[in-house]
ZATOR-789922 format. One record per residue (C-alpha): x, y, z. Coordinates in pm, whole numbers, plus 50000, padded with zeros to 5 digits. Example, Ala and Ser with C-alpha at 12.3 -4.5 7.8 and 13.67 -1.06 7.14 Angstrom:
% ZATOR-789922
<c1->51230	c2->49550	c3->50780>
<c1->51367	c2->49894	c3->50714>
% end
This chain:
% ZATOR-789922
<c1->94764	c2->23656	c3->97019>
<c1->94386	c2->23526	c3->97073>
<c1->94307	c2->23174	c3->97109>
<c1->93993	c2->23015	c3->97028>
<c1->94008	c2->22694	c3->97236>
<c1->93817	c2->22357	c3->97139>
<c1->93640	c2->22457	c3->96847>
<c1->93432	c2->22176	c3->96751>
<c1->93464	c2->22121	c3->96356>
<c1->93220	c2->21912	c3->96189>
<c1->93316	c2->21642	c3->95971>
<c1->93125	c2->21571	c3->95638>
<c1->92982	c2->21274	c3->95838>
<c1->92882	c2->21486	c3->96104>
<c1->93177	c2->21389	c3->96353>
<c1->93292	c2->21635	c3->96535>
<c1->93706	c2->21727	c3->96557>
<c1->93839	c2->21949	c3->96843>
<c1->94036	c2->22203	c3->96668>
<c1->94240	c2->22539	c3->96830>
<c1->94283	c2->22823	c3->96673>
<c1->94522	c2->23062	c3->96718>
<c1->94514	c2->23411	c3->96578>
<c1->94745	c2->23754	c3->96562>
<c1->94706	c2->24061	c3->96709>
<c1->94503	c2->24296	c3->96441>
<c1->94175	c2->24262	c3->96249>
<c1->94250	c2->23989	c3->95981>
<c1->94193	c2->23812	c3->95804>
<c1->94486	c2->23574	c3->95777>
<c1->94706	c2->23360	c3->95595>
<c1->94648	c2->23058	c3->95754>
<c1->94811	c2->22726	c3->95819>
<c1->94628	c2->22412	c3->95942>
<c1->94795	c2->22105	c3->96146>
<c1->94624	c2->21820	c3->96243>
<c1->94807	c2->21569	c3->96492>
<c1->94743	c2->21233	c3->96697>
<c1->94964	c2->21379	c3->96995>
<c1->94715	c2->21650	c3->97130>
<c1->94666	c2->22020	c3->96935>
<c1->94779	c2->22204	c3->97294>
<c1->95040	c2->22422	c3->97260>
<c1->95104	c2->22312	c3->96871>
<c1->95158	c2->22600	c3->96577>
<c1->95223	c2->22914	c3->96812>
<c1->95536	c2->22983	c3->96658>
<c1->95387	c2->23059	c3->96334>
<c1->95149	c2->23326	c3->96487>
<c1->95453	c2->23581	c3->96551>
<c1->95484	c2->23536	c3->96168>
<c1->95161	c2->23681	c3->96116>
<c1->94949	c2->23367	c3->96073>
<c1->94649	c2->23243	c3->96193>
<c1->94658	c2->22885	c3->96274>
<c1->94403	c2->22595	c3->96336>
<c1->94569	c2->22276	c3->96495>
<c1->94280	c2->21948	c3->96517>
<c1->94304	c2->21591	c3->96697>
<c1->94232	c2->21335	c3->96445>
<c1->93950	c2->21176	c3->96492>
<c1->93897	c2->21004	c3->96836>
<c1->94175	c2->21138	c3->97000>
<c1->94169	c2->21394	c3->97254>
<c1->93841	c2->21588	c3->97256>
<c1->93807	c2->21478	c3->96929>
<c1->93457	c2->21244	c3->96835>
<c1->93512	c2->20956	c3->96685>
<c1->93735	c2->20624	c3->96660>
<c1->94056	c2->20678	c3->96599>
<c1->94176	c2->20448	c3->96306>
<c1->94544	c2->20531	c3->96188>
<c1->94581	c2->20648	c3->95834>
<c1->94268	c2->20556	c3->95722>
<c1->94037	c2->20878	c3->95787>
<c1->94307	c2->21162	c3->95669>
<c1->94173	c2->21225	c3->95335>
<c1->93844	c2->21274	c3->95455>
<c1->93919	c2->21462	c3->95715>
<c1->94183	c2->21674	c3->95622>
<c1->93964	c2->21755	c3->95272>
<c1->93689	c2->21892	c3->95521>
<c1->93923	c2->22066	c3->95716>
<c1->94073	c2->22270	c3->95451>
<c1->93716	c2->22321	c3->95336>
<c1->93612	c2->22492	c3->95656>
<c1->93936	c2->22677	c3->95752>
<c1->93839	c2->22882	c3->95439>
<c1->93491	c2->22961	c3->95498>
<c1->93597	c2->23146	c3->95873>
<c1->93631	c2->23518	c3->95870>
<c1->93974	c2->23508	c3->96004>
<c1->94083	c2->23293	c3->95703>
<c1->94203	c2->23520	c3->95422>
<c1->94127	c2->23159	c3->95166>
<c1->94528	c2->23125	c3->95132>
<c1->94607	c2->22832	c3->95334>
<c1->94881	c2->22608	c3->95390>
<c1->95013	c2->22307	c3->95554>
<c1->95265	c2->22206	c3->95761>
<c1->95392	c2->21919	c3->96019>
<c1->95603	c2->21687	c3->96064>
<c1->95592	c2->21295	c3->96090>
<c1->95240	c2->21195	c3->96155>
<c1->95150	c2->21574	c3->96104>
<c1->95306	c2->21468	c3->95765>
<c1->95172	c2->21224	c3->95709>
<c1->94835	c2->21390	c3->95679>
<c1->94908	c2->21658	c3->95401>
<c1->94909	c2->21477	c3->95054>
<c1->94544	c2->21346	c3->95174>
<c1->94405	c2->21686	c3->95264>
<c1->94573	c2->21841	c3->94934>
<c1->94414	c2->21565	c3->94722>
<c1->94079	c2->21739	c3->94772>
<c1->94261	c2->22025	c3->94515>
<c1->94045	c2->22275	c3->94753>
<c1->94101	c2->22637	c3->94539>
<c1->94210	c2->22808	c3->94901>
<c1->94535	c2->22545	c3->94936>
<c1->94787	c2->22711	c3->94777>
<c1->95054	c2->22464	c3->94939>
<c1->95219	c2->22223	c3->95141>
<c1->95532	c2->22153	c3->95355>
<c1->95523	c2->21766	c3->95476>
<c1->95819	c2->21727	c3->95693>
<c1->96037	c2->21385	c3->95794>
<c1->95753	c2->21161	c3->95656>
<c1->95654	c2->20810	c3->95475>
<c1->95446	c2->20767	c3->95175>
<c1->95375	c2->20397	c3->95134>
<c1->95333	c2->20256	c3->95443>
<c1->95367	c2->19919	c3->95363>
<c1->95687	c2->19935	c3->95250>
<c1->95811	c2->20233	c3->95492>
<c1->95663	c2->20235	c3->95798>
<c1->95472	c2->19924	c3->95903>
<c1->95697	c2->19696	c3->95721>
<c1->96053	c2->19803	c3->95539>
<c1->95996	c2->19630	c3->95169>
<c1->95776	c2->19350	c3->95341>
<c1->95998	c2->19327	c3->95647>
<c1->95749	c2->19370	c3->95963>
<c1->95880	c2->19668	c3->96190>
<c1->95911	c2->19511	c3->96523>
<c1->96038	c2->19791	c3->96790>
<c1->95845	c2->20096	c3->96547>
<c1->95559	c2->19897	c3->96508>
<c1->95504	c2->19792	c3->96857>
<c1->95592	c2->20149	c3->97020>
<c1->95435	c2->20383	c3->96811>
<c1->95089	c2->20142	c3->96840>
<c1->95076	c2->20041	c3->97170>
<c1->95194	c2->20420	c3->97211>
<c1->94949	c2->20610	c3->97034>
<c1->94640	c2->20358	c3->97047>
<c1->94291	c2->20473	c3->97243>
<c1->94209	c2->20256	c3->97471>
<c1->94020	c2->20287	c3->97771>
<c1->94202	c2->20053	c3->98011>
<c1->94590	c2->20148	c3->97888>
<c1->94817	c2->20182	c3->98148>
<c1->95134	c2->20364	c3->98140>
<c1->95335	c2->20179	c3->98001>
<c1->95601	c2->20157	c3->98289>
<c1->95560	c2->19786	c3->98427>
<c1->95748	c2->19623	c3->98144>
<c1->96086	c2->19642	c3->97944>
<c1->96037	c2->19727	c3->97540>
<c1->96327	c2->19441	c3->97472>
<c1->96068	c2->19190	c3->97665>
<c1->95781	c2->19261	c3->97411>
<c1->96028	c2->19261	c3->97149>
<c1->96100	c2->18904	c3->97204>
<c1->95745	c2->18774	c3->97238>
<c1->95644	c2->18597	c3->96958>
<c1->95264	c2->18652	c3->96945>
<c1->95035	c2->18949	c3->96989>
<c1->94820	c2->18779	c3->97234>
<c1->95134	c2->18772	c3->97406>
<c1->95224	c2->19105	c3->97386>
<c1->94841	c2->19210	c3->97466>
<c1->94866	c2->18956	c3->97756>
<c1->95181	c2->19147	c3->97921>
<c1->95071	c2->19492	c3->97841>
<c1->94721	c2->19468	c3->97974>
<c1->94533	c2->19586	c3->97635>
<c1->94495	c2->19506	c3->97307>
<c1->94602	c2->19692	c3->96972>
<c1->94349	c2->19700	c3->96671>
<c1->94605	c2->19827	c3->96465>
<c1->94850	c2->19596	c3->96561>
<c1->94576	c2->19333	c3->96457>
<c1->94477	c2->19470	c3->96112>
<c1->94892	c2->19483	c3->95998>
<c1->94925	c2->19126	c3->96130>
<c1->94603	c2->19021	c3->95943>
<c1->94706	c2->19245	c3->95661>
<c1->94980	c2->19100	c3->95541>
<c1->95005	c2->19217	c3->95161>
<c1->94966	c2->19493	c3->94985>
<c1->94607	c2->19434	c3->94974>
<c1->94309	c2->19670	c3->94913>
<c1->94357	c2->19794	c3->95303>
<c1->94717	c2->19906	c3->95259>
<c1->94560	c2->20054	c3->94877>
<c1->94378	c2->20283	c3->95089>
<c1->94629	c2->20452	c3->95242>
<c1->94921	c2->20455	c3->95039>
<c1->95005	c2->20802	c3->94912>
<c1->95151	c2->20699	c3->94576>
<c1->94823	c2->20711	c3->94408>
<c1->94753	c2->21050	c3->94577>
<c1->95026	c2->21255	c3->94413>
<c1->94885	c2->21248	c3->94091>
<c1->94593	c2->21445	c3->94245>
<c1->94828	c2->21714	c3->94419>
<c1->94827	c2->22044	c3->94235>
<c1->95031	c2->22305	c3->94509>
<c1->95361	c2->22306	c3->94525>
<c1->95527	c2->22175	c3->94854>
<c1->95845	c2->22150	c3->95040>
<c1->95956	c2->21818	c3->95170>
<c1->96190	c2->21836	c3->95425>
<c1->96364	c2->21571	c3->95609>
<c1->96670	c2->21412	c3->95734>
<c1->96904	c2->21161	c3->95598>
<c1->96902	c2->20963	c3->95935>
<c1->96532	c2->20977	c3->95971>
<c1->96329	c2->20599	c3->95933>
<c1->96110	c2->20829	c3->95726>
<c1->96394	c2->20954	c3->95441>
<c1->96292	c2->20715	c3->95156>
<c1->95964	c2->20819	c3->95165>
<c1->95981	c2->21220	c3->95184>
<c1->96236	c2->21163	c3->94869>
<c1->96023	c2->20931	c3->94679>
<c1->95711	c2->21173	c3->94728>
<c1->95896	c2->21461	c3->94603>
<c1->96000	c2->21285	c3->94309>
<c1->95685	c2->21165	c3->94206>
<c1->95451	c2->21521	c3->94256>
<c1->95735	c2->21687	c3->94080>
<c1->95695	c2->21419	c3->93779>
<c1->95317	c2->21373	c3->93773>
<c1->95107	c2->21595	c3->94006>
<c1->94815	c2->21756	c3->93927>
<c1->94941	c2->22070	c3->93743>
<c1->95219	c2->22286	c3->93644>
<c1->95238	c2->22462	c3->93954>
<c1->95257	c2->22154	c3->94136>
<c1->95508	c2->21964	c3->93888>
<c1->95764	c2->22277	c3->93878>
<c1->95672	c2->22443	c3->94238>
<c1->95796	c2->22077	c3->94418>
<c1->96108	c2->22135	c3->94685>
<c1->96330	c2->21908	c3->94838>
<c1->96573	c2->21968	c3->95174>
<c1->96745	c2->21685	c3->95327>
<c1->96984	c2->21729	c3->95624>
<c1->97204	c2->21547	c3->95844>
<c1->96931	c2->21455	c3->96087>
<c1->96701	c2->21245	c3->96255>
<c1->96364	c2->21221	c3->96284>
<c1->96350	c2->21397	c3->96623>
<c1->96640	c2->21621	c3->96578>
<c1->96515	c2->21752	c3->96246>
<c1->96374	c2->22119	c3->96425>
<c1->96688	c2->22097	c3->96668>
<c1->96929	c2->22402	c3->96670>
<c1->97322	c2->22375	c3->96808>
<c1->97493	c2->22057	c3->96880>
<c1->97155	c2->21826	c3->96828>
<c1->97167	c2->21939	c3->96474>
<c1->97567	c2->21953	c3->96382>
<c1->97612	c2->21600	c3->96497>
<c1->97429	c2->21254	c3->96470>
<c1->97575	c2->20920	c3->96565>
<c1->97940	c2->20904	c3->96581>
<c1->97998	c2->21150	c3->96333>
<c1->98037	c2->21548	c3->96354>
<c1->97881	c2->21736	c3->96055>
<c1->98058	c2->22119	c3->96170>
<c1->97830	c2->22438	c3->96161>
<c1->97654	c2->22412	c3->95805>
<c1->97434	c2->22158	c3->95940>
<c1->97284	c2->22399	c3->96169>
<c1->97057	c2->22586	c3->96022>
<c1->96666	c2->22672	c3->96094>
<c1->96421	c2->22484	c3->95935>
<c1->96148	c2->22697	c3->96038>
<c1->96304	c2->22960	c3->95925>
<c1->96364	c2->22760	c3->95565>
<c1->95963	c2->22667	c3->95585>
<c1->95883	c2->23002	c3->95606>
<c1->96077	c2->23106	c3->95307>
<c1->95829	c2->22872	c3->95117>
<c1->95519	c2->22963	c3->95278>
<c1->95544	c2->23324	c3->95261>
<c1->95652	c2->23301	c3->94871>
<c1->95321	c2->23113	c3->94801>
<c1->95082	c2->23242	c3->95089>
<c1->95211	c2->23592	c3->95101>
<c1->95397	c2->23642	c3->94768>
<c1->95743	c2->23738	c3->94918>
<c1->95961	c2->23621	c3->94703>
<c1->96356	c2->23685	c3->94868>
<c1->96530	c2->23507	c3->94648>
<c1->96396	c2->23146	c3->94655>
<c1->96241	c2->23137	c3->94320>
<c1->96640	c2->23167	c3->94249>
<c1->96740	c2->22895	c3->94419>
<c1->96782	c2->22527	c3->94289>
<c1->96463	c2->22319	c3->94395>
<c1->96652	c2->22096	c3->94587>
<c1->96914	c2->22135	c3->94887>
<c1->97091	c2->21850	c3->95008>
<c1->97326	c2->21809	c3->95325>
<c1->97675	c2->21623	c3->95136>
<c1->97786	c2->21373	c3->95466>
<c1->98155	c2->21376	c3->95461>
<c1->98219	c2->21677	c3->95257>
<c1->97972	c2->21815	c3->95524>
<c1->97828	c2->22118	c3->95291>
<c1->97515	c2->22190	c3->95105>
<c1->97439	c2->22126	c3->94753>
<c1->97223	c2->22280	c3->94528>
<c1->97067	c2->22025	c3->94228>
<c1->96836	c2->22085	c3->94004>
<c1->96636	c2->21784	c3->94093>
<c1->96653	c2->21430	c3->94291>
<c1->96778	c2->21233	c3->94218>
<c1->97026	c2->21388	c3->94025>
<c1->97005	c2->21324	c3->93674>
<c1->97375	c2->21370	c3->93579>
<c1->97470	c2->21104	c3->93883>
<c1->97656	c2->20796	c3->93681>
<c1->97543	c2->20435	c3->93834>
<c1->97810	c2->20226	c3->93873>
<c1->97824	c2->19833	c3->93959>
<c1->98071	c2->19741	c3->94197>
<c1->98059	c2->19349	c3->94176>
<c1->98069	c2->19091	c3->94457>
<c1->98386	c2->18900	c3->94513>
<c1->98543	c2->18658	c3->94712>
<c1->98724	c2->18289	c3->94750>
<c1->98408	c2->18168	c3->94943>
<c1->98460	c2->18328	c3->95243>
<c1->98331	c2->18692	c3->95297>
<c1->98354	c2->18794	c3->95664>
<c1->98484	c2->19001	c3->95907>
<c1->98678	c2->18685	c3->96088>
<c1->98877	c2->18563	c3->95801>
<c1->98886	c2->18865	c3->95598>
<c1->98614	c2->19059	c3->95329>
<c1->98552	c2->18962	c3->95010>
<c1->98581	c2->19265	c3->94740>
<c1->98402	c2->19490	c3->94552>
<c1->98485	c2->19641	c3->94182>
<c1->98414	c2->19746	c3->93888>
<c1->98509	c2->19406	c3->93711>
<c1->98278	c2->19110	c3->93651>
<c1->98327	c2->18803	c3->93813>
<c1->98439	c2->18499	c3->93689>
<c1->98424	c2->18128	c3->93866>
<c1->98384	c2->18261	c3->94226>
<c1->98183	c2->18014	c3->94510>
<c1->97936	c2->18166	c3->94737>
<c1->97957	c2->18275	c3->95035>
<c1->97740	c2->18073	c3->95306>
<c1->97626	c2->18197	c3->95631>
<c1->97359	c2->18044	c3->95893>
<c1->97076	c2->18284	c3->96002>
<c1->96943	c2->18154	c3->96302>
<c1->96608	c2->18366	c3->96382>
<c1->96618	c2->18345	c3->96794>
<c1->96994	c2->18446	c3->96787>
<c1->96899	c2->18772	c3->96540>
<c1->97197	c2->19030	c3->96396>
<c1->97162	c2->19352	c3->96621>
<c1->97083	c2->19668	c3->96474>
<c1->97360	c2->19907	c3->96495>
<c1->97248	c2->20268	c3->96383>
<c1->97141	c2->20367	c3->96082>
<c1->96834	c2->20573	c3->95950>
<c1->96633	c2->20397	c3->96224>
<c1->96315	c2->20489	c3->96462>
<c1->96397	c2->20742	c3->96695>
<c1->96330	c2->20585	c3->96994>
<c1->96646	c2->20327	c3->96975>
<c1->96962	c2->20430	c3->97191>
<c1->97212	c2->20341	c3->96910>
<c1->97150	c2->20486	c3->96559>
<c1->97265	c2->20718	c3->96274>
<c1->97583	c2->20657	c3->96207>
<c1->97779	c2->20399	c3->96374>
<c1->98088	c2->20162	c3->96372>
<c1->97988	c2->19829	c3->96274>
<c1->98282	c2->19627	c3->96377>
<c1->98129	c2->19495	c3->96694>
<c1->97867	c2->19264	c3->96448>
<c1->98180	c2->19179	c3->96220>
<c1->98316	c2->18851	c3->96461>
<c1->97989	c2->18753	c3->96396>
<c1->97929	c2->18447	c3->96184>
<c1->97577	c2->18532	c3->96020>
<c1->97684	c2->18779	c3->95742>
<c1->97893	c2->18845	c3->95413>
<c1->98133	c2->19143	c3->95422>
<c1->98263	c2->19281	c3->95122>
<c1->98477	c2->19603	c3->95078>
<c1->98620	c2->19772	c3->94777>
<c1->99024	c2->19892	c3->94726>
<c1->99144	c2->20212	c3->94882>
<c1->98990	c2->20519	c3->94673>
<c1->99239	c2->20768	c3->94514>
<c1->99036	c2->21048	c3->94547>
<c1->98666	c2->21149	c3->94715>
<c1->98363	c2->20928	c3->94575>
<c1->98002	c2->21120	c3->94628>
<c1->97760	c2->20907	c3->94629>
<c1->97433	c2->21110	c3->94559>
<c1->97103	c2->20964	c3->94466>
<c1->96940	c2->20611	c3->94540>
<c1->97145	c2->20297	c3->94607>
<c1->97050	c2->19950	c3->94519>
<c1->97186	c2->19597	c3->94523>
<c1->97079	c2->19325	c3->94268>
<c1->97156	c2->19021	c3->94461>
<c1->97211	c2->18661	c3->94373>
<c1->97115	c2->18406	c3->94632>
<c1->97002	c2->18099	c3->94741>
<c1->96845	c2->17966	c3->95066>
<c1->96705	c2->17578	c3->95176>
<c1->96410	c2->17836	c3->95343>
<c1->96065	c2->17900	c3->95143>
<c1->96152	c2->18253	c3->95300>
<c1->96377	c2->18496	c3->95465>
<c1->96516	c2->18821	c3->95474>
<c1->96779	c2->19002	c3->95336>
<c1->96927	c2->19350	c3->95460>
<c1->97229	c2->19500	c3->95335>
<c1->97424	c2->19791	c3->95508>
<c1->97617	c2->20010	c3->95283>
<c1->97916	c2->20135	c3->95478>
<c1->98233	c2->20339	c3->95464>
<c1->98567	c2->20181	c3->95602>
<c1->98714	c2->20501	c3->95745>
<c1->99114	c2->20587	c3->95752>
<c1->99160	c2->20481	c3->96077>
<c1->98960	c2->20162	c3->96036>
<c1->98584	c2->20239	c3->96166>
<c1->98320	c2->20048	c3->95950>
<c1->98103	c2->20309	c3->95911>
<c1->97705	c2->20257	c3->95790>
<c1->97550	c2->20519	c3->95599>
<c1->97258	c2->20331	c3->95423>
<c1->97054	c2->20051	c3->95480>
<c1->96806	c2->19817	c3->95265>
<c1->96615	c2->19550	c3->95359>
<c1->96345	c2->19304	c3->95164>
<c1->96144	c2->19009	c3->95300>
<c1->96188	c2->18766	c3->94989>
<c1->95846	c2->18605	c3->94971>
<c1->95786	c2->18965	c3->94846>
<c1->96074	c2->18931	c3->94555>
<c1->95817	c2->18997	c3->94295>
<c1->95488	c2->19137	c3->94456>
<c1->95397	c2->19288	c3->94756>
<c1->95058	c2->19169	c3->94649>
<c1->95116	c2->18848	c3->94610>
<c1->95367	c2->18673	c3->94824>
<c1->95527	c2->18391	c3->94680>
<c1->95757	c2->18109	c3->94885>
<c1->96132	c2->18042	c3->94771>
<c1->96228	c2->17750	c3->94601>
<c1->96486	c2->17569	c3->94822>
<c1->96833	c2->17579	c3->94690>
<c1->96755	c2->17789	c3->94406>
<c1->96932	c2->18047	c3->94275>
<c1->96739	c2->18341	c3->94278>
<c1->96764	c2->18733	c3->94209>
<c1->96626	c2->19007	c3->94406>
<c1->96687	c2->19364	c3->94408>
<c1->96704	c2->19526	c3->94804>
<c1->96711	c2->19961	c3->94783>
<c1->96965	c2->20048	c3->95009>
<c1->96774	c2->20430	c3->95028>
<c1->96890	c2->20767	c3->94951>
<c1->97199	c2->20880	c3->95004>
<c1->97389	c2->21173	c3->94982>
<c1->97777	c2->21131	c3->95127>
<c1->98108	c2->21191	c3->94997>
<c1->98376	c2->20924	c3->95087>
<c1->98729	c2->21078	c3->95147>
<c1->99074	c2->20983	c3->94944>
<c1->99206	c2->20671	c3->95182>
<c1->98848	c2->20506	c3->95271>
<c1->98654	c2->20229	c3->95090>
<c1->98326	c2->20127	c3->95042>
<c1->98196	c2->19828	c3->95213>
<c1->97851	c2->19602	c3->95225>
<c1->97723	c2->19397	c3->95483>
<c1->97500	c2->19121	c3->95358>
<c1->97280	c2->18942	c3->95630>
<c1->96917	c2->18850	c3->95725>
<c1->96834	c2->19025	c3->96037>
<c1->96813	c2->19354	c3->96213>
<c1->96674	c2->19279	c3->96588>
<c1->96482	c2->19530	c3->96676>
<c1->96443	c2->19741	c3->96378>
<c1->96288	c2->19401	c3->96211>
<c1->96083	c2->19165	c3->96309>
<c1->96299	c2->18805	c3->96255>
<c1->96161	c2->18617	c3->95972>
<c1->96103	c2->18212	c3->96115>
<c1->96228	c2->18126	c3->95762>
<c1->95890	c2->18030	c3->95693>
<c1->95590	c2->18197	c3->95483>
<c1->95365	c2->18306	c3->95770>
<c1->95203	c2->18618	c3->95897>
<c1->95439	c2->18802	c3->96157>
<c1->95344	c2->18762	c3->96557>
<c1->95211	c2->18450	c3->96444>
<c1->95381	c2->18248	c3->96656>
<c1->95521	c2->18027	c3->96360>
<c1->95783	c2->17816	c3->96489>
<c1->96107	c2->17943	c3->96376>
<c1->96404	c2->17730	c3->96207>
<c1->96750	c2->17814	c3->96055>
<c1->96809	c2->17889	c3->95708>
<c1->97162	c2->17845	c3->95564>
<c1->97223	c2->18112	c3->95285>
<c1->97428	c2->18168	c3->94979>
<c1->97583	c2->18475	c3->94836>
<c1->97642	c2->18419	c3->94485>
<c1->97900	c2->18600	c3->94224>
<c1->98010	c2->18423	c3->93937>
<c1->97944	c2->18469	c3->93565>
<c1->97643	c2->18360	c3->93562>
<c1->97490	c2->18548	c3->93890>
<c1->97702	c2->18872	c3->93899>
<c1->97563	c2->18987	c3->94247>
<c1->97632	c2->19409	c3->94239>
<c1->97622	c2->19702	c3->94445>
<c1->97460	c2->19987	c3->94249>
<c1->97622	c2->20359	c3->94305>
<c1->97511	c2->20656	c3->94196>
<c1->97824	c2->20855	c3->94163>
<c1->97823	c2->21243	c3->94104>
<c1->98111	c2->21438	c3->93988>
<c1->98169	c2->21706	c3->94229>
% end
């Protein structure tokens, strides 16, 4: 292999990025794929060389070696367009390029590909978002608290950050300003700034949500991911929308989809990191080589070694429960039937006195279900698709939070025989609050044979954002209101002898910043107050779970 170390790349504004590239033994030129990353290009990319390709790996811009100010998100397209454009003017560069990463490294593809450079023949985004409003920054409006604060104070450039060792991530959790936060970490976070200040889907979020950017894409691309990644949501919905509206027909028909049992850091794992996650086992299927899967793609469209994929149903998707693959057609599956399991109960839907029920039949004269959310006593998070970094997550027993008094629990009867749900969940939601805002987040969960409350989706949706994320708009007090929270994608077979179950409540501390219960900007330092909350399913608000059921 030959290296060429620190190549400095200009920029069409004449900044310049540090880029590595590595090369094969022989006289090229290459296929080549290009990675560009905020976590430092050393040592990034080699194991694609011993497949015979050359590959370039660049800091963003002001990181590293890199010139420039590092501003997250919002230099990618430019950057990654000019990229592309020089990797195919260097000799080693046979102009058949691809690319490849995962999160961040993700995150930077659809940008780069928008250019529609004629040497891009594809992509292969792995465990990423899309719209960052609602999936990384903030989940549907809900400000991420423990992601947002880690990854920033993480990843920022700043001359005077320490290490990060002389405080406890719970401590900054709790603190309910960012001049706090700055004050106990000893620097301050732009970023951290601009999504505070930013705090709608205004013309700053515009300009770096990927939505818009798909219609521009016009290579095919493999999204892979994993159903316990923070990041699953997003690598589904841009799959879906390329393969409905990009560019061209090579684009539109050429889109994949692979979605394992994983999380965001165990996605590349091999052996027990990849056949387990959470409290569940998912056996030997689960483990299988990604890389190797990637370079399936890329050699079909960068090498034209086709070996069988062009045979293969576009999409792949890990079945939880049944633990196996299946192979669709597309995502979400079109034959899937939705069905409305209704909200019931006598008025009091918990895990102390008992659930209230879910099924197929419309309710009649039913009272609501009232719980208090108080915001500086928050509902912990307990697993789920959730930032990497937490202790506790993927799939997890919820009966610890169920003595709790801030929720509405709800399960269906025993099931006769195996459910799959497969596709996107949803809940259409009557309520009422005497707060001009707060939160709702609903965990879809699975009440195991011997008892575990098991969560295997979660949705969540700050309510001043019922209607717009661009225009925020307070509650009426003690109104009945309805709102629609996605629970995600979901792909998981429930066994003869479970049920299904939903956990209504309005927290998640530290996945989610806690809303004060009023309409403010979060780390604001608005003083919070309890809101007392109604769960309503009668005739005239017929609250449902949405499933999308496939036969199997």
């Amino acid at each position: 292999m030959k290296a060429l170390i620190a190549q400095m790349v200009p920029m069409s504004d004449g900044v310049r990025l540090a880029t590595d590239v590595l090369l094969p033994d022989g006289p090229g030129p290459f296929p080549t794929l290009l990675l560009r990353t905020p976590y430092h290009r050393a040592g990034g990319g080699a194991n694609y060389v011993s497949d015979g390709y050359a590959v370039a790996i660049q800091d963003c811009r002001g990181k590293f070696d890199s010139e420039g100010h590092f501003r997250p998100l919002l230099d990618e397209q430019r950057d990654g367009i000019d990229f592309v454009a020089w990797a195919a003017e260097q000799s080693w560069c046979n102009e058949r390029i691809g690319l490849i990463g995962a999160s961040y490294l993700g995150f930077v593809q659809a940008p780069a590909a928008s250019g529609q450079h004629e040497a891009l023949k594809c992509m292969v985004p792995q465990v990423c978002s899309a719209s960052f409003f609602r999936q990384w920054a903030r989940y549907n409006g809900c400000p991420a608290l423990y992601n947002g604060l880690y990854w920033n104070l993480c990843n920022d450039v700043v001359a005077t950050r320490p290490r990060l060792t002389h405080f406890d991530w719970d401590e900054i959790c709790r603190l309910r300003t960012l001049e706090e936060v700055f004050a106990r970490v000893g620097f301050e976070s732009e970023t951290l700034r601009l999504w505070r200040e930013h705090d709608s889907e205004d013309e700053y979020w515009r300009s770096v949500d990927q939505y818009p950017l798909h219609e521009k894409i016009s290579v095919p691309g493999f999204h892979m991911g994993g159903w316990w990644d923070h990041h699953h949501d997003g690598q589904c919905e841009t799959y879906r929308n390329i393969r409905a509206g990009g560019a061209t027909s090579a684009a539109r028909e050429g889109q994949r989809l692979m979605m394992g049992p994983w999380g965001h850091s165990t996605f590349g794992a091999r052996g027990d990191a990849h056949r387990s996650y959470g409290q569940w086992e998912f056996g030997p299927d689960a483990d299988v080589s990604c890389h190797a899967d990637a370079m399936r793609f890329l050699n079909l469209h960068l090498r034209d070694h086709d070996d069988g994929i062009t045979d293969e149903p576009p999409v792949r998707v890990f079945l939880m429960g049944a633990n196996r693959w299946l192979g669709l057609q597309d995502w979400p599956p079109r034959d899937a039937e939705e069905q409305s399991w209704y909200l019931h109960s006598a008025g009091h839907a918990d895990g102390r006195r008992g659930p209230g029920g879910l099924s197929p039949e419309t309710p009649c004269d039913e009272p609501a279900d009232s719980f208090v959310y108080d915001p500086e006593d928050p509902m912990p998070t307990l697993g789920g698709p959730i930032y990497q970094v937490f202790e506790v997550k993927g799939p997890i027993d919820q009966r610890p939070i169920l003595n709790r008094s801030d929720l509405a629990y709800y399960r269906g009867e025993v099931l006769a025989e195996p459910m799959a749900i497969v596709g996107q969940v949803g809940l259409d939601l009557w309520m009422a609050s005497d707060a001009e805002d707060t939160d709702i987040v609903a965990r879809l969960c699975v009440v195991e044979a011997g008892g575990s409350v098991t969560n295997i989706g979660v949705g969540s949706l700050r309510l001043k954002y019922r209607e717009s994320f661009a225009e925020p708009k307070a509650l009426e007090p003690d109104t009945p209101t309805q709102v629609h929270v996605d629970l995600g994608h979901i792909a998981c077979e429930l066994p003869a002898g479970s049920r299904v179950a939903l956990i209504v409540t309005s927290s998640s501390y530290p996945r989610i910043l806690p809303n004060p219960n009023v309409v403010a900007s979060p780390w604001s330092g608005a003083e919070p107050r309890k809101a007392t909350q109604h769960i309503m399913h009668d005739a005239a608000h017929p609250s449902r779970l949405l499933l999308p059921v496939l036969a199997m």
